[in-house]
C-alpha positions as CSV (number, residue, x, y, z in Angstrom):
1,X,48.5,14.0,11.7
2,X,45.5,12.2,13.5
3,X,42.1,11.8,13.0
4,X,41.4,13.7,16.2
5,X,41.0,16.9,14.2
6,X,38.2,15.1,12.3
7,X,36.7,13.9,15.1
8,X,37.1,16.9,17.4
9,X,35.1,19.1,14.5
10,X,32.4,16.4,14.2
11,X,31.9,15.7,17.4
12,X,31.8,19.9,18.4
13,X,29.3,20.5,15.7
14,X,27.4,17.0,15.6
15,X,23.7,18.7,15.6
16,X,24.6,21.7,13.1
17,X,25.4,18.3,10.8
18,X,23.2,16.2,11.5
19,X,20.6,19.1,10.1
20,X,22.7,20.3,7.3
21,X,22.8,16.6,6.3
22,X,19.3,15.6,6.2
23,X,18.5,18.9,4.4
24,X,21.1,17.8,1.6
25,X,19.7,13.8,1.7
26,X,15.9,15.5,1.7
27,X,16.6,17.6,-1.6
28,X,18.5,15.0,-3.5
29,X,16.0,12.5,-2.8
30,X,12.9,14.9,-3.7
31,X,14.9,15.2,-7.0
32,X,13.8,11.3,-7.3
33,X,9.9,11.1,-8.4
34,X,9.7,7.8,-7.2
35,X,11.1,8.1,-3.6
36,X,8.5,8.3,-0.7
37,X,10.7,9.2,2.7
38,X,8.9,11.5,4.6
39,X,11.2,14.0,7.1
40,X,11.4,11.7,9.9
41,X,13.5,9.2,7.8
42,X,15.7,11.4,6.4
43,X,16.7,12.4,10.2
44,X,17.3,8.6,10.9
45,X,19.4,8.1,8.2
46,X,21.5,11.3,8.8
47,X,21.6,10.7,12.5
48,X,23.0,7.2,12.1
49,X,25.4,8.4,9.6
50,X,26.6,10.4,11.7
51,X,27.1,7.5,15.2
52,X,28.5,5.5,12.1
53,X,31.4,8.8,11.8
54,X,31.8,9.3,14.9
55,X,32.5,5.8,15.7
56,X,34.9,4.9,12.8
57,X,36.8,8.1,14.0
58,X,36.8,7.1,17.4
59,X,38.7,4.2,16.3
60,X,35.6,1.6,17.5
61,X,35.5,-2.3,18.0
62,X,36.3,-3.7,14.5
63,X,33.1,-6.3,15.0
64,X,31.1,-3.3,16.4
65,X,31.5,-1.1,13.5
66,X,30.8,-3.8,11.1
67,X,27.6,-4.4,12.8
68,X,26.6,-1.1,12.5
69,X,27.5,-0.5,9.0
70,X,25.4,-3.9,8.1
71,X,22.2,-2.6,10.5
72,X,22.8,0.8,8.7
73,X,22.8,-0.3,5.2
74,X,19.6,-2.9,5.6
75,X,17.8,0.2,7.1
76,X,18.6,2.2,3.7
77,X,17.4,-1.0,1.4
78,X,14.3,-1.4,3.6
79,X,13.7,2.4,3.1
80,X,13.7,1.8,-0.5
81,X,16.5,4.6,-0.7
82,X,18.5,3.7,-4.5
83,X,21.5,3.1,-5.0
84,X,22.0,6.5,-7.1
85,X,20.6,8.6,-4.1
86,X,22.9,6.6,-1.6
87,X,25.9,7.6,-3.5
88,X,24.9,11.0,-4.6
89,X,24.5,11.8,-0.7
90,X,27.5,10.2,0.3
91,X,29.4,12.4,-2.1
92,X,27.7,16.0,-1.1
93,X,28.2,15.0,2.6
94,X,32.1,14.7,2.0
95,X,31.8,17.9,0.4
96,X,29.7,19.7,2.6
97,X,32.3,18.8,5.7
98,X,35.4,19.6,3.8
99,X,33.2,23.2,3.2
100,X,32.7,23.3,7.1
101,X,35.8,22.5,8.2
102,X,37.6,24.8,5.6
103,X,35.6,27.9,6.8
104,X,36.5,27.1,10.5
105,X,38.7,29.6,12.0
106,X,39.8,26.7,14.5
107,X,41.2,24.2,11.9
108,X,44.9,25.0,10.4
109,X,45.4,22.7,7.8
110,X,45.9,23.7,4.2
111,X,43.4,22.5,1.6
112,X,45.2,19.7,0.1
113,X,46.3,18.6,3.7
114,X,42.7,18.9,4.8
115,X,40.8,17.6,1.9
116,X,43.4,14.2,2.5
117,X,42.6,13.9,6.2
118,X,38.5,13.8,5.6
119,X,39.2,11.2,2.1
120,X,41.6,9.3,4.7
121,X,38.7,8.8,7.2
122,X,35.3,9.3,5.3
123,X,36.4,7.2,2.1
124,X,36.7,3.8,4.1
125,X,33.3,4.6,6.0
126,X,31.8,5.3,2.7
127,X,33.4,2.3,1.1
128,X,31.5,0.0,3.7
129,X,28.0,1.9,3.3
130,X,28.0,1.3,0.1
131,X,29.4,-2.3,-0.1
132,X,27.2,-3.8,2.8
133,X,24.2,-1.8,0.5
134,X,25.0,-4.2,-2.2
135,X,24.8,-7.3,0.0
136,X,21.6,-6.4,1.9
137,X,20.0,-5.3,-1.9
138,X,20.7,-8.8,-3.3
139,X,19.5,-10.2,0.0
140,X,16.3,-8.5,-0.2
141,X,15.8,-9.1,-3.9
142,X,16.5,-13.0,-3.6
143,X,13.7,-12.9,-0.8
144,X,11.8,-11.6,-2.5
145,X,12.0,-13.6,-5.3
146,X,11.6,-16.3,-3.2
147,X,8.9,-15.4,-1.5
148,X,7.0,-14.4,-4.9
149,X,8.0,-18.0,-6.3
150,X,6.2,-19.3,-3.6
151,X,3.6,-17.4,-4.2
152,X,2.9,-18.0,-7.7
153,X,2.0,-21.6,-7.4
154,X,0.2,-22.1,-3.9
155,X,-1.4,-25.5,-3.1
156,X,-4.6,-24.7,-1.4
157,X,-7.0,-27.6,0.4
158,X,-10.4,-26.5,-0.3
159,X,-11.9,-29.8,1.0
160,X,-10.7,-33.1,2.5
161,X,-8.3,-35.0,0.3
162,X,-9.3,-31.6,-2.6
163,X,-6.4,-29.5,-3.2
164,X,-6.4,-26.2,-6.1
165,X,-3.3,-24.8,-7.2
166,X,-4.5,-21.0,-8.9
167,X,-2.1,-20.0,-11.6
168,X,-1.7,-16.7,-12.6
169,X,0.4,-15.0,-15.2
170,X,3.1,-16.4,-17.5
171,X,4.3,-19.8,-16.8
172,X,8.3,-20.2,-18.0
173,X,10.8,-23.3,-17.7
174,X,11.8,-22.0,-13.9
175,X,8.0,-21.6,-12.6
176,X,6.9,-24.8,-14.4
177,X,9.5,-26.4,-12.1
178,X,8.0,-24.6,-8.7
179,X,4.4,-25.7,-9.6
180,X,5.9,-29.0,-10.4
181,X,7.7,-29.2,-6.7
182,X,4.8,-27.6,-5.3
183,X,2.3,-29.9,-6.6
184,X,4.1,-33.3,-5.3
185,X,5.0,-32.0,-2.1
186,X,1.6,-30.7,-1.4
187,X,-0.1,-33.8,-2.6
188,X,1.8,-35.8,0.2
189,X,1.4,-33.1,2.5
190,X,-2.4,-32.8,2.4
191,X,-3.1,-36.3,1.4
192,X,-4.7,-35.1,-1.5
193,X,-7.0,-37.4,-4.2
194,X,-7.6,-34.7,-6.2
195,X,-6.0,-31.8,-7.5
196,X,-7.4,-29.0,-9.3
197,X,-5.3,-27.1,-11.4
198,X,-6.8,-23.6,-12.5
199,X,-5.3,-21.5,-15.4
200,X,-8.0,-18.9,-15.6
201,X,-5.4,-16.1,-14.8
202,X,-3.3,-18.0,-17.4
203,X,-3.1,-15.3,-20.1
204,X,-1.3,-17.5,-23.1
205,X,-1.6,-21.3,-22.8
206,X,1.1,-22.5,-26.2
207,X,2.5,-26.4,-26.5
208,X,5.6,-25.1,-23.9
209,X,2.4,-24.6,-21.2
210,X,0.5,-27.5,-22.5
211,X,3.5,-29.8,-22.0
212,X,4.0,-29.1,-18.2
213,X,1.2,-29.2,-17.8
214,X,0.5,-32.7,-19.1
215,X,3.8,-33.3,-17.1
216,X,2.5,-32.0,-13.8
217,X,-0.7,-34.1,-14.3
218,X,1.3,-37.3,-15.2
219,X,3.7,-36.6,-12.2
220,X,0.8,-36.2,-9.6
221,X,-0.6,-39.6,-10.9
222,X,2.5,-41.5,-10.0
223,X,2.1,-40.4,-6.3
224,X,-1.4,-41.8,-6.4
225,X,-3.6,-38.4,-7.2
226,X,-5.7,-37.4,-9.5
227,X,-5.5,-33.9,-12.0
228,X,-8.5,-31.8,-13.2
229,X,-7.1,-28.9,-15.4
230,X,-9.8,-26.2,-14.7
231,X,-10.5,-22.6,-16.0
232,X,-10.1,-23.3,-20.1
233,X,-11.7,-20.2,-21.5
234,X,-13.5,-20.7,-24.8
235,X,-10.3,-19.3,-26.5
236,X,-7.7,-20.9,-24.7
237,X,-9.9,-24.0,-25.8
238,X,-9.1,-22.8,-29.4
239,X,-5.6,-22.3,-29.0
240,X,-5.5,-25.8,-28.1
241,X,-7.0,-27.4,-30.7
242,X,-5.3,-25.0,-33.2
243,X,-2.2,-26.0,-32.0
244,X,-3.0,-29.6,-32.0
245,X,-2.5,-30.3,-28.5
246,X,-3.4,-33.5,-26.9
247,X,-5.2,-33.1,-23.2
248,X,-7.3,-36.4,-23.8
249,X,-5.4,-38.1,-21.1
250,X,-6.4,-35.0,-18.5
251,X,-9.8,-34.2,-17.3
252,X,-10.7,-30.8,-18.2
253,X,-14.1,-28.0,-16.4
254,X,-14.7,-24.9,-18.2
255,X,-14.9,-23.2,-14.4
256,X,-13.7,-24.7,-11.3
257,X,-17.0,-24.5,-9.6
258,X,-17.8,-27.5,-11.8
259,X,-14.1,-28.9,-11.4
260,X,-14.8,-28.7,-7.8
261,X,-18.1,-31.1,-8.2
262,X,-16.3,-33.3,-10.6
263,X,-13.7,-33.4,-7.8
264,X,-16.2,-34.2,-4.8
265,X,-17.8,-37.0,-7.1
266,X,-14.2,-38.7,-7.4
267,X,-13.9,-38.5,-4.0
268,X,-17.8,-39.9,-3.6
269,X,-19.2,-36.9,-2.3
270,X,-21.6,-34.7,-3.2
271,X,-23.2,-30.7,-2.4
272,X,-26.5,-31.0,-1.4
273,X,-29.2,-28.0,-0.5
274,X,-30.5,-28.5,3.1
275,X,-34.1,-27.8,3.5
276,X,-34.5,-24.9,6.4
């Protein structure tokens, strides 16, 4: 037997699918609280699924196919579409065309014959889907990650030769190494003098926060800068001295307005009021 009984009832009732498959995608995924697809992209998703059948059926270019699975699965991560609803829609579809092709008056094949012929073709399609969802996830999760790692530990220039790096949130052993890159490179990059670092949106500062940053201050001094550690709140100022940590080697501003003076005096410059 060929797939061209497969093909012949997909491609003769493509539409009547196409609908019956959105609706099935729609309702599982309203069954998700979180999942925010509005009609539309439930239609592009079936409607591709169903090129992506018809063209493994049809016995496509290898490369071709592959392409399309790849294009098709990014699509689904970008939708936000989970990994549980993927599956779970995969599975009813199979189901729902074994249904339909059962009930046909044109197709001839016993169950066990039939429900072999879809697995043969639909299983390998399926397979793809889901493994090309898996690489594009991780993809988009590493980006991400990337992208938020850069994030956390910007080096802005506010003035000439005065850079701030704003730190917000926790600071662990793998961040404290991206402030630490972050910082040198942006030194050279904006020939920076100064360098402000502010840990007002620094919830916790302990001796493991303390220590890089006393290592981040030393480091930026060996390429010729200066550190001012701004933004010690009155009890992160406690912390530090309960803890017995030593910052008498880096200049510290309760704000970084007044970091930001110190910084211009470094640098021999001052803000003056001009008289209208």
């Amino acid at each position: 037997m060929s797939n061209h009984i497969v093909l012949a009832f997909a491609r003769a009732h493509q539409k009547e699918l196409e609908k019956e498959w959105t609706d099935i995608f729609k309702r599982l995924g309203e069954e998700e609280t979180d999942m925010m697809l509005n009609d539309k992209m439930y239609e592009t998703i079936c409607s591709e699924y169903v090129q992506l059948i018809l063209a493994s059926l049809s016995e496509a270019n290898a490369e071709d196919f592959e392409e399309k699975v790849q294009s098709f699965a990014l699509k689904i991560v970008q939708m936000g579409i989970s990994l549980k609803l993927l599956a779970k829609g995969l599975t009813e579809i199979r189901s729902h065309l074994y249904q339909k092709m059962n009930s046909d008056k044109n197709t001839e094949q016993g169950s066990n014959e039939l429900i072999w012929e879809i697995d043969r073709f639909i299983s390998p399609v399926h397979n793809e889907i889901l493994n090309h969802y898996s690489i594009s996830w991780e993809k988009t999760v590493n980006l991400q990650k990337i992208a938020l790692q850069e994030l956390s530990a910007p080096l802005i220039p506010v003035f000439e030769h005065i850079t701030v790096m704003p730190l917000v949130g926790t600071i662990d052993t793998d961040r404290a190494k991206k402030i630490m890159e972050n910082l040198l490179n942006g030194v050279v990059k904006h020939r920076s003098q100064v360098v402000l670092i502010d840990i007002t949106g620094v919830p916790v500062v302990d001796t493991m926060v303390a220590h890089h940053i006393i290592q981040a201050s030393e480091a930026v001094r060996l390429v010729g800068a200066k550190c001012l550690l701004v933004g010690i709140r009155p009890e992160i100022a406690q912390t530090i001295v309960t803890l017995g940590i030593d910052l008498s080697q880096v200049t510290t501003k309760n704000t970084l307005q007044k970091g930001i003076q110190t910084a211009l005096e470094m640098t021999n410059r001052k803000i003056v009021s001009l008289e209208g």
